[in-house]
C-alpha angles and dihedrals in degrees: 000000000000123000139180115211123207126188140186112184116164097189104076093215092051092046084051092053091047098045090046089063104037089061091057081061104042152322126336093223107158134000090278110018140064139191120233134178100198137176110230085255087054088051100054094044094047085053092057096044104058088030085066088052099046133087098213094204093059110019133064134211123179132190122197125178144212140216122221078254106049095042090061090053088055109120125207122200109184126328133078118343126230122280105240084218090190128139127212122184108204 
């Protein structure tokens, strides 16, 4: 799946901790979003991970997601390109 990932965390040490893991899991596209292709396991563990990290009350994390469709309709002026994350075995 394809999801783009939002945040809003007001603490900077708590900002650094979730960034830091949210680049182990995708693409660093804006200040505050990131691009990810997960598995369902990948998912889970990644909202765990960054629920542990979180004070609900204060932070916001939000998850949108992509279908094969829509991600092809997305549009890029300026900035990174996108990582061509495919393996090939030879």
């Amino acid at each position: 799946m394809h999801v783009v990932v939002t945040y809003d965390i007001p603490n900077d040490q708590r900002r650094t901790k979730i960034h830091k893991v949210l680049k182990s899991y995708g693409q660093w596209m804006q200040f505050s979003v990131f691009e990810c292709s997960l598995s369902d396991p990948q998912y889970a563990k990644l909202r765990s991970r960054l629920n542990k990290l979180i004070k609900a009350e204060e932070d916001s994390i939000r998850f949108y997601f992509l279908c094969a469709c829509c991600q092809a309709k997305v549009e890029r002026i300026g900035g990174e390109q996108v990582r061509d994350e495919t393996i090939f075995f030879v």
